[in-house]
N, C-alpha and C positions, 0 to 999 in steps of 0.2 A: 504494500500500500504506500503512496506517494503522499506527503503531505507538504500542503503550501500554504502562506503567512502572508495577507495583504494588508492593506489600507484601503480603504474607503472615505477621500478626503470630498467633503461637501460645504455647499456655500448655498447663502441665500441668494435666489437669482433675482431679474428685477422687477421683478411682477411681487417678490418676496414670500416666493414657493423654495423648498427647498431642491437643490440639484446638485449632483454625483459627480465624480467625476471619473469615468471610463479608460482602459487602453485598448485597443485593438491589436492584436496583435499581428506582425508583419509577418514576409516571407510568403511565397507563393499559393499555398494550403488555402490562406487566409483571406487573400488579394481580394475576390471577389464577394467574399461572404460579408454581409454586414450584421442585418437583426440574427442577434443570436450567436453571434460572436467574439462582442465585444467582454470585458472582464475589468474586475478589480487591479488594479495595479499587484501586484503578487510573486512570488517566486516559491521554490521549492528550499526545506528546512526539516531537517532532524530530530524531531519533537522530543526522544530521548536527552538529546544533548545540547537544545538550543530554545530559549524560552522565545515562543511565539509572537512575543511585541518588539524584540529583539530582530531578528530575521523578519518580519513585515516591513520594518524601519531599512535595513540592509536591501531588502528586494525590490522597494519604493525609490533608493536611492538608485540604484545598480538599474531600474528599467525606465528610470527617467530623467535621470542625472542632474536630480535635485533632494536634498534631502525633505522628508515629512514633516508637516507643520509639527509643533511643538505642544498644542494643547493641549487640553486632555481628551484621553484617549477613550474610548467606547467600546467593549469586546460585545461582538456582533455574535458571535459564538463560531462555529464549527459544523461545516455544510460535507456534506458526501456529493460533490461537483459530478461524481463518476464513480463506477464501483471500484476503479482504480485511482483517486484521487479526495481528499481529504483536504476545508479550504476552511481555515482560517483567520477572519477578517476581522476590524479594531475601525470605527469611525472617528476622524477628527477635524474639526473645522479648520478652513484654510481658503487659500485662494492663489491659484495661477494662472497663468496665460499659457495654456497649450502650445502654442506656438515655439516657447521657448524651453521647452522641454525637449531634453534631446535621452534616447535610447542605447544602451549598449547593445555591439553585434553578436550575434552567435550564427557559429557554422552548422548547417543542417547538408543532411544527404537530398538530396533531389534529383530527377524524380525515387520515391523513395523504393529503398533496395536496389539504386541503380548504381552505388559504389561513387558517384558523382557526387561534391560538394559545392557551397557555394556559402557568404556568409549576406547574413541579413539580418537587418533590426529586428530586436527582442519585438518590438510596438513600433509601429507603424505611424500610428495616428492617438492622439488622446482629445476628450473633449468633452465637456459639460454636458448634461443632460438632465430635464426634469426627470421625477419617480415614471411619469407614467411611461415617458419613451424610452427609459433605463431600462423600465421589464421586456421590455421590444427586444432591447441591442443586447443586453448581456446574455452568457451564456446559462440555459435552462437553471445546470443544476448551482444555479449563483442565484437565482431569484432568491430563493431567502435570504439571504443576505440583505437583502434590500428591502425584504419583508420585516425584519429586526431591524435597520435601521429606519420605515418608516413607525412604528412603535419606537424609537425612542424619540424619533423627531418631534414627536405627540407631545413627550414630555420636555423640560428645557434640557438644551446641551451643555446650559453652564454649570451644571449641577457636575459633582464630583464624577469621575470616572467610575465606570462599572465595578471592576475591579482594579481596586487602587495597584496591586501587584504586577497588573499588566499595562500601568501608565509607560507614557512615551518614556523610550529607552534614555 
């Protein structure tokens, strides 16, 4: 089993709904696909040997090369993305400009099992999104995630963090 540690950094838009902010991720797989395959900012982590808001901070940084807001942090809890995949995510308010986010590369085999490489950005694209077009783009088994953080949005964000043990690293 695969487990991964995201962030889920959201801001009030300007209507003063709240909105997400998404990656897509690159590389050819991906190119064409939109609703339904966009994702938390996230990477993969050791859950034996690495605490969870520790590695979401690391993977936030490492797939957008900027590090994560600083406030406090919200654990969203812990989603079964896939029956090989295990996705734990931490809300925390913030605000960037897509734009200026930039992606580390990774080399993937393509087409796959074809012994051929090529390197490609982790994420492609990131970019703000209300709740209701988030459940569009992101991938299925991430909906809840978005489903926990619309119940905490219900309540204030400025309220302590969920679990204080898992505040920003």
């Amino acid at each position: 089993m695969k487990h991964s540690a995201g962030v889920l950094v959201h801001r009030l838009g300007a209507e003063g709904a709240p909105e997400v902010l998404l990656a897509h991720p690159g590389g050819p797989f991906w190119a064409r696909k939109d609703d339904g395959a966009w994702s938390v900012p996230k990477g993969e982590f050791d859950p034996a040997a690495e605490n969870p808001a520790v590695a979401a901070a690391r993977e936030f940084e490492e797939e957008l090369g900027s590090p994560p807001p600083t406030g406090p942090w919200h654990d969203l809890g812990t989603v079964a993305q896939s029956r090989a995949k295990h996705v734990t995510a931490f809300a925390v308010r913030g605000d960037f400009d897509p734009a200026t986010l930039r992606s580390n590369d990774a080399e993937i085999v393509w087409p796959p099992r074809s012994g051929r490489t090529m390197v490609v950005p982790e994420i492609d694209r990131v970019a703000w999104f209300d709740l209701e077009t988030a459940r569009r783009k992101i991938l299925v088994g991430q909906v809840p995630l978005l489903d926990a953080f619309a119940r905490l949005s219900a309540r204030s964000f400025d309220s302590s963090p969920v679990r204080d043990d898992q505040a920003a690293p």
